[in-house]
C-alpha positions as CSV (number, residue, x, y, z in Angstrom):
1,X,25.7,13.6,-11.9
2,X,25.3,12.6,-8.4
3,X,21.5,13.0,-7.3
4,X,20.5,16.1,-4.7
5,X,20.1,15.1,-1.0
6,X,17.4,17.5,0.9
7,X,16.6,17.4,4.2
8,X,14.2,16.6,6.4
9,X,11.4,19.8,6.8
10,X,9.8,17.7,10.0
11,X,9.6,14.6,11.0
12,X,7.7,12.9,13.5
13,X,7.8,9.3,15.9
14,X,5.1,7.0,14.7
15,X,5.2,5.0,17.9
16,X,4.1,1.4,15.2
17,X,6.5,0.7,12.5
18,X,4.9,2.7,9.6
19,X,4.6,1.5,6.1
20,X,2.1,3.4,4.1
21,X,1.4,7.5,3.1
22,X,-1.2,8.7,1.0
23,X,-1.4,12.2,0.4
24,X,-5.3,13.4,0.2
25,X,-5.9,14.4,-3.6
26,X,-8.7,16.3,-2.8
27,X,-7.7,20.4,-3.1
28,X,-9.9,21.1,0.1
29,X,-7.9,18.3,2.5
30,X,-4.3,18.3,-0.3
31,X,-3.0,19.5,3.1
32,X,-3.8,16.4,5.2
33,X,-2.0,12.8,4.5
34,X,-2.7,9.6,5.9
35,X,0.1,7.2,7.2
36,X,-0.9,3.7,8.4
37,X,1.1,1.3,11.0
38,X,1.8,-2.4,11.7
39,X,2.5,-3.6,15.1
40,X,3.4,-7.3,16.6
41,X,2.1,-7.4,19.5
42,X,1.4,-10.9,22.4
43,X,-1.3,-11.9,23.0
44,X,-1.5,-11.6,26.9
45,X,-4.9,-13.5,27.4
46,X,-4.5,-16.8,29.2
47,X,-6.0,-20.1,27.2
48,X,-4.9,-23.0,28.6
49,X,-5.9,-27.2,28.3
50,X,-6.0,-30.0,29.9
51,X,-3.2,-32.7,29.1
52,X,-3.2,-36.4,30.9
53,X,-0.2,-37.7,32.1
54,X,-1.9,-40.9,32.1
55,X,-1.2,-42.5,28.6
56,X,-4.4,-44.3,29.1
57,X,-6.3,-41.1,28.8
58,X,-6.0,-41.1,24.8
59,X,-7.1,-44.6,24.1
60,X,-11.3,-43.5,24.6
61,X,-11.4,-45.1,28.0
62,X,-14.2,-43.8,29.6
63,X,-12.8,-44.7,33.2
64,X,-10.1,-43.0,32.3
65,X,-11.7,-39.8,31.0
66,X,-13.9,-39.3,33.9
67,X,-10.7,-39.3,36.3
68,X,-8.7,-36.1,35.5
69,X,-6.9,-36.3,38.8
70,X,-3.6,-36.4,37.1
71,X,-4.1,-33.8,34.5
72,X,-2.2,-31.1,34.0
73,X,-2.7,-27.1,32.7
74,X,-0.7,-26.4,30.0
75,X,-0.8,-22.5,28.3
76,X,-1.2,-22.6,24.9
77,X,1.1,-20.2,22.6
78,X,-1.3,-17.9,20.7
79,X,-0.1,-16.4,17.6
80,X,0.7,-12.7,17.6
81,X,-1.6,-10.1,17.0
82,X,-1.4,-8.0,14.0
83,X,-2.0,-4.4,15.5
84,X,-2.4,-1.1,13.5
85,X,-3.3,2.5,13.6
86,X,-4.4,4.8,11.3
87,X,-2.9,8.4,11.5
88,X,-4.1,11.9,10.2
89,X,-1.5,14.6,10.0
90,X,-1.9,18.4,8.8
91,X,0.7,19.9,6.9
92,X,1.3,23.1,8.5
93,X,0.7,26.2,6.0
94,X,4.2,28.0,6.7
95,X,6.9,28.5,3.7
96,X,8.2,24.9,2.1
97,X,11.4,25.2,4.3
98,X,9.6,25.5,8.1
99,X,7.0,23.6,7.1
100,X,6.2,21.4,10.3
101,X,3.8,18.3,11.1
102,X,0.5,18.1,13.1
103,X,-1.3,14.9,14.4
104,X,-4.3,15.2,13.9
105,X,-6.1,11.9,14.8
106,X,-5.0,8.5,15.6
107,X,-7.9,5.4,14.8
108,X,-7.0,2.0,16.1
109,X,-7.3,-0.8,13.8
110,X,-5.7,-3.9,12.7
111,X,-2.4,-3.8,11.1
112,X,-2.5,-1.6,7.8
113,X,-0.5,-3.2,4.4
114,X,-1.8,-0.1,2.1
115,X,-3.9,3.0,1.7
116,X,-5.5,4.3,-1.6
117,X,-7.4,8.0,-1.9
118,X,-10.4,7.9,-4.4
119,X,-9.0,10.8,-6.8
120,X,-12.8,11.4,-7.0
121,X,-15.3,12.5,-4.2
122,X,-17.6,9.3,-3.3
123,X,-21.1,10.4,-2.3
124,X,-19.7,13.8,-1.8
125,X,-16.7,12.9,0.7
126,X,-13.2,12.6,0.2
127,X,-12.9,8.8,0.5
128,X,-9.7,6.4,2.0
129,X,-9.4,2.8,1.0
130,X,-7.7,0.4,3.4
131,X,-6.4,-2.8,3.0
132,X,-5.5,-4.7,6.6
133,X,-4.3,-7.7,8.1
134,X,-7.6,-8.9,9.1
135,X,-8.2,-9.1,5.5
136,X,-10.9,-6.0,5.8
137,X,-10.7,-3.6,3.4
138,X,-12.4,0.0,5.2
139,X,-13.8,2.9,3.5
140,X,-12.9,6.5,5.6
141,X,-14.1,9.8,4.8
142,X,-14.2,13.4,6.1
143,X,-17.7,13.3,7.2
144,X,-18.1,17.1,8.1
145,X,-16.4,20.7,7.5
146,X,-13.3,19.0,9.8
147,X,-10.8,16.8,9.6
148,X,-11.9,14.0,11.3
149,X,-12.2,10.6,9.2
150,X,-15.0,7.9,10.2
151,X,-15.3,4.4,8.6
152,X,-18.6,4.3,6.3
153,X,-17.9,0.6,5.1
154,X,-15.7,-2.4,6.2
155,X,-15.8,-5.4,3.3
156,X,-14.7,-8.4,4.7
157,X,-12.6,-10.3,1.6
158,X,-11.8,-13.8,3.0
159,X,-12.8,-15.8,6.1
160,X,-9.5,-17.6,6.3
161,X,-7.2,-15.1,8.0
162,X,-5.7,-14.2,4.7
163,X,-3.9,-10.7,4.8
164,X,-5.2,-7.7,2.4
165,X,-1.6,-6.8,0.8
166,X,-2.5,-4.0,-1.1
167,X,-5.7,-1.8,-3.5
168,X,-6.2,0.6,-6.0
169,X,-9.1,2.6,-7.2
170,X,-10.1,2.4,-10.8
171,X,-11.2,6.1,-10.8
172,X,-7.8,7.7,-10.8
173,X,-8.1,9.0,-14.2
174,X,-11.9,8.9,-15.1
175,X,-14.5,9.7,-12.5
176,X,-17.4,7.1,-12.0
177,X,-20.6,6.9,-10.3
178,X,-19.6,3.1,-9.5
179,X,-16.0,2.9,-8.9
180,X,-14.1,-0.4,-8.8
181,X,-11.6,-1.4,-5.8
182,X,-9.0,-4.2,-6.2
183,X,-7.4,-6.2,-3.6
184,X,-4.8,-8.4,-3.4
185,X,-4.4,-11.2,-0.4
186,X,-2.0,-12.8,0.8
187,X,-3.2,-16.2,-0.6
188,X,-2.5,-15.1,-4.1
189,X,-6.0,-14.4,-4.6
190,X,-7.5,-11.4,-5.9
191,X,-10.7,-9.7,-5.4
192,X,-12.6,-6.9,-7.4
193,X,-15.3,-4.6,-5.3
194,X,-17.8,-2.5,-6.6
195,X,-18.7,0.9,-4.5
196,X,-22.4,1.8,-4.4
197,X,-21.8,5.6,-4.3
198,X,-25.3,6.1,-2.9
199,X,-25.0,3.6,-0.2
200,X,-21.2,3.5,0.3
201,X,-21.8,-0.1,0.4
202,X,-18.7,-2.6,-1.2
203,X,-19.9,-6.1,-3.1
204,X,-18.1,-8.0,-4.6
205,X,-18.0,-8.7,-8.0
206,X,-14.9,-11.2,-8.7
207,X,-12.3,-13.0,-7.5
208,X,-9.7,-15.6,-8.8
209,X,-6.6,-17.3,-7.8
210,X,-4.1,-14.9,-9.4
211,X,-1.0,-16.2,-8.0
212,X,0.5,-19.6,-6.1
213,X,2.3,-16.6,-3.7
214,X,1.5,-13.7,-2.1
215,X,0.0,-11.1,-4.5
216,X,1.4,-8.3,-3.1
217,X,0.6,-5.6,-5.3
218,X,-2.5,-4.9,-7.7
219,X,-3.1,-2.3,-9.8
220,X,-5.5,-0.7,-12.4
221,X,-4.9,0.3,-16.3
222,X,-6.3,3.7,-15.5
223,X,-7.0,4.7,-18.8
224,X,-8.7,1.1,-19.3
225,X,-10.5,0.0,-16.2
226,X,-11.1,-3.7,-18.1
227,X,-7.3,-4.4,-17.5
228,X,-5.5,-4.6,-14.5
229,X,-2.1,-5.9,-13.5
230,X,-0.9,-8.1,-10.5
231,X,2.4,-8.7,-9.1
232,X,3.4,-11.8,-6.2
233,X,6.0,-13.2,-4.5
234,X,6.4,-16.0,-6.9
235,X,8.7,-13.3,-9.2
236,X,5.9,-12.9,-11.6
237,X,4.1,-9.6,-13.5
238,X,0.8,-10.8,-14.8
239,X,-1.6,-9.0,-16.5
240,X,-5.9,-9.3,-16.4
241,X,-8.8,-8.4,-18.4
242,X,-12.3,-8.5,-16.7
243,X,-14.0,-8.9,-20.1
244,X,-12.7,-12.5,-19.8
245,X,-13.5,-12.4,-15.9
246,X,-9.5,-13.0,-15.7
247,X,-10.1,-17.1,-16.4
248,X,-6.1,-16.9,-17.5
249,X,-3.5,-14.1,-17.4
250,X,-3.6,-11.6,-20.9
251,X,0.5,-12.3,-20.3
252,X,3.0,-13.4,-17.7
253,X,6.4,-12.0,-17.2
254,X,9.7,-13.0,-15.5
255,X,11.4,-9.9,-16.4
256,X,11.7,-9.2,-12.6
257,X,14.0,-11.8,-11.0
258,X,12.4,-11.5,-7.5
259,X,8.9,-10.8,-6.0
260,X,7.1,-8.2,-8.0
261,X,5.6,-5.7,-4.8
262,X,5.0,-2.9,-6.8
263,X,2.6,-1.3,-10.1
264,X,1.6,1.7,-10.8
265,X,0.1,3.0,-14.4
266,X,1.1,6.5,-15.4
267,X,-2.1,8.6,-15.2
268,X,-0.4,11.1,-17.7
269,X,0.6,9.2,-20.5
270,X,-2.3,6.3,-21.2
271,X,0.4,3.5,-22.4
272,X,3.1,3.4,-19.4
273,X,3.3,1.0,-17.0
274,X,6.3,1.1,-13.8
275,X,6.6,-1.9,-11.8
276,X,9.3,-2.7,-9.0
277,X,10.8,-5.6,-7.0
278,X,12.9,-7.3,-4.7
279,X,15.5,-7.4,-7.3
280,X,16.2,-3.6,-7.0
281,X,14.5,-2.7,-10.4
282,X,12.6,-0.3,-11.5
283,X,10.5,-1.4,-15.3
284,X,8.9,0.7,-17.2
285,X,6.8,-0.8,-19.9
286,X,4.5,0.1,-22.9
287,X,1.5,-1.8,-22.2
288,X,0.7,-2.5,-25.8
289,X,3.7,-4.2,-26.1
290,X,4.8,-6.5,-22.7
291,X,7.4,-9.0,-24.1
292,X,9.9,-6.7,-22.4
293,X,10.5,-3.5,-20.7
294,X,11.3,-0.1,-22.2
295,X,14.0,0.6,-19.6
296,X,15.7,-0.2,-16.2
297,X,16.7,2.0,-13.4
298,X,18.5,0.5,-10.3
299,X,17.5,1.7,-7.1
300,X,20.0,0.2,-4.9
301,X,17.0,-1.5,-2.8
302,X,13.7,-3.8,-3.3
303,X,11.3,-1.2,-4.6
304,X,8.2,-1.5,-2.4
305,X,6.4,1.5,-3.5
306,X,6.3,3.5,-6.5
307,X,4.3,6.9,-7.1
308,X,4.0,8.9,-10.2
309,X,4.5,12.7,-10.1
310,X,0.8,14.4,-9.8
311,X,1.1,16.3,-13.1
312,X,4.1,15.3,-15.1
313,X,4.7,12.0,-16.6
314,X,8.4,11.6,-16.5
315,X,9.1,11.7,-12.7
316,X,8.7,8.9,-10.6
317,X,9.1,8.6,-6.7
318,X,10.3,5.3,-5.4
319,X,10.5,3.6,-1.9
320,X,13.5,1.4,-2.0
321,X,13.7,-0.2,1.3
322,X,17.5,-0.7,2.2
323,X,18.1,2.0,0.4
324,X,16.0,4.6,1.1
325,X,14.0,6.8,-1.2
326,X,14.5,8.3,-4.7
327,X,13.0,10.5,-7.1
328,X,13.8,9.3,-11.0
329,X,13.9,11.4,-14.0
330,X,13.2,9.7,-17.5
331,X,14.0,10.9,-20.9
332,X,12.2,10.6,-24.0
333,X,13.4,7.0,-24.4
334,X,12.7,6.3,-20.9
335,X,16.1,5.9,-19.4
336,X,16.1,6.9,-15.9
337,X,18.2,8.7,-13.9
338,X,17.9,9.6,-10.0
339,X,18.0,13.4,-9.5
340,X,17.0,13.3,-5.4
341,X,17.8,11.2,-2.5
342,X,16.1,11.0,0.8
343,X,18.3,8.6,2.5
344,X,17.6,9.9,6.8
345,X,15.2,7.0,7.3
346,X,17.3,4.6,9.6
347,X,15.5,1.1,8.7
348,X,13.3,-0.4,5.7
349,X,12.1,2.4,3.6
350,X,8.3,1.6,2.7
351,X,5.3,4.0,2.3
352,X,5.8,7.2,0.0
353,X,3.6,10.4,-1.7
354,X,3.5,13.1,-3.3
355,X,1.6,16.2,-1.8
356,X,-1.2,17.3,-4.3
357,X,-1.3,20.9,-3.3
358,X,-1.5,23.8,-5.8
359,X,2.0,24.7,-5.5
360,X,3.3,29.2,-6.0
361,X,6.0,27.9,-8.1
362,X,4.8,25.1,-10.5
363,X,8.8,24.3,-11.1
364,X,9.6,23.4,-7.8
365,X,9.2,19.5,-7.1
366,X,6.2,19.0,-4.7
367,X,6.8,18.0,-1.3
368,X,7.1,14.3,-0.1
369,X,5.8,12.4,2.5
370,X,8.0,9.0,3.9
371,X,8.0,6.8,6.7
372,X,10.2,3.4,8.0
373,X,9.6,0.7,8.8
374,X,11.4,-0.5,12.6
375,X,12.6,3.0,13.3
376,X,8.7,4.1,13.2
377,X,9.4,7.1,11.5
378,X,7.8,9.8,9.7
379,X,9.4,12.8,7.4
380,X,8.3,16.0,5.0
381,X,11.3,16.5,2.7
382,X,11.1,18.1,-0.7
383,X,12.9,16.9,-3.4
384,X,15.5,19.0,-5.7
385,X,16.1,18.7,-8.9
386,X,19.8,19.6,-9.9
387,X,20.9,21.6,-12.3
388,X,22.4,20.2,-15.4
């Protein structure tokens, strides 16, 4: 049966080429989402040197140092900058089917790779992770009654210009007074922070060389916060246990035949694991067992994002890049089957979520949040299950 196509509620220009949504999971701001951007930009400040036409010049002559008659300015070519910004929209409170978009705030920043909620309130606030170009990872929060986020904490992870790819929270399932945040770089390395709810300070409490490529995804076991899983560039699902301060991978697979760029643990059912890739795959494992997967679903597209349902543990929402995005069933023997399309994104189909609000009718799918990449757009679309 061919999967249900809805349409677009709203939609709105992002101006930067958006790549990550994160509903808010908190029930008093389930009505506000995050969407982060990344921008090339030129650098348009002048630096310029000195080069001798005098061949003379290079051989230490002091002579010819001192005369720089003959020299001549030459620009240098700076790399581009990695721009970003950080965007607060409202969902407005009208039926599912007017629903429109407000934008609420706009932060510059550098370029954003991901975003992460805290499913739990830090210090009393509704907290956002992100991870940036710059390597930072920043800590947001809704600092009064309104709906305007400040940054609390910036933690920078590397002094070598190495990119922040991605985070997760180890709270999603059980609350902590000192959560964990992983991040993944861009050198393969990956980095484990601990949060000082008190303080809303970040230190850092390990990092190793995970991967020879970019780790572009990490993410937690939530139902065991010792374990966590990576996935890189270099077509490679490996899997970590901080009991053993992750001196070697608990298990390496090459069930994915291109970059792994996507994990997320089921926080309904404690032993399932999806992970996507390049290759157009969707897994789904059983984490006691990882020789190989329980199923595969083809997407059509690299899978760059993949987001379980907020309360049921067979529905899975996928960002497919090329192809756009898709919302998959599974059965009891997980087998997958797509049962809504969103395919009116234009270009590389990246950041996804699901809204967390209360819903009237607990049957309906919840709405969905999307945004592409070159295009620099935003939607609201609601997925629709068909009928069998």
């Amino acid at each position: 049966m061919e999967p249900t196509n809805p349409p677009s509620i709203d939609s709105d220009d992002t101006i930067y080429s958006a790549d990550s949504i994160e509903f808010c999971p908190i029930q008093s701001h389930s009505h506000l989402f995050a969407c982060g951007t990344y921008q090339l930009a030129k650098d348009e400040s002048e630096d310029s040197v000195k080069v001798s036409q005098d061949p003379e010049v290079s051989t230490g002559n002091s002579d010819s140092d001192a005369d720089s008659d003959d020299d001549e300015e030459v620009k240098v070519e700076k790399p581009m900058l990695r721009l970003g910004r950080l965007l607060l929209y409202e969902v407005g409170s009208k039926d599912d089917k007017t629903r429109n978009l407000k934008n609420l705030s706009c932060t510059e920043t550098a370029a954003i790779l991901d975003m992460k909620w805290s499913h739990h309130l830090i210090n009393g606030h509704a907290t956002l992770g992100v991870a940036d170009a710059s390597g930072d990872l920043s800590l947001y929060q809704f600092k009064s009654e309104g709906a305007d986020l400040e940054i609390v904490t910036k933690y920078q992870t590397n002094e070598n210009s190495k990119l922040a790819l991605s985070l997760d929270w180890s709270n999603r399932v059980n609350a902590s007074s000192e959560p964990q945040i992983a991040v993944s770089l861009s050198s393969g390395d990956v980095t484990i922070l601990e949060l000082d709810p008190t303080s809303s300070n970040l230190q850092e409490n390990l990092t190793w060389h995970a991967h020879d490529l970019e780790a572009w995804i990490v993410g937690w076991n939530y139902h065991d916060t010792n374990v966590l899983y990576t996935g890189a560039d270099d077509c490679r699902l490996k899997g970590w246990d901080l009991r053993m301060d992750c001196s070697y991978a608990t298990f390496t697979s090459k069930a994915h035949q291109m970059g792994v760029c996507s994990i997320q643990s089921n926080p309904h059912d404690e032993h399932i694991l999806a992970t996507g890739s390049y290759d157009e795959n969707v897994l789904i494992w059983d984490t006691r067992s990882m020789r190989q997967p329980l199923g595969t679903t083809e997407t059509g597209g690299g899978v760059w994002r993949l987001k379980w349902h907020p309360t049921q543990k067979d529905v899975l929402l996928a960002g497919c890049m090329f192809n756009g995005f898709h919302v998959i069933k599974y059965d009891d023997a997980w087998s997958g089957s797509m049962i809504s399309s969103f395919m009116e994104h234009k270009s590389l189909a990246y950041g996804c979520d699901w809204s967390y609000e209360t819903r009237k009718d607990s049957m309906d799918l919840p709405l969905v949040g999307s945004c592409s990449f070159y295009d620099h757009l935003l939607h609201l679309w609601q997925p629709k299950e068909y009928q069998s």
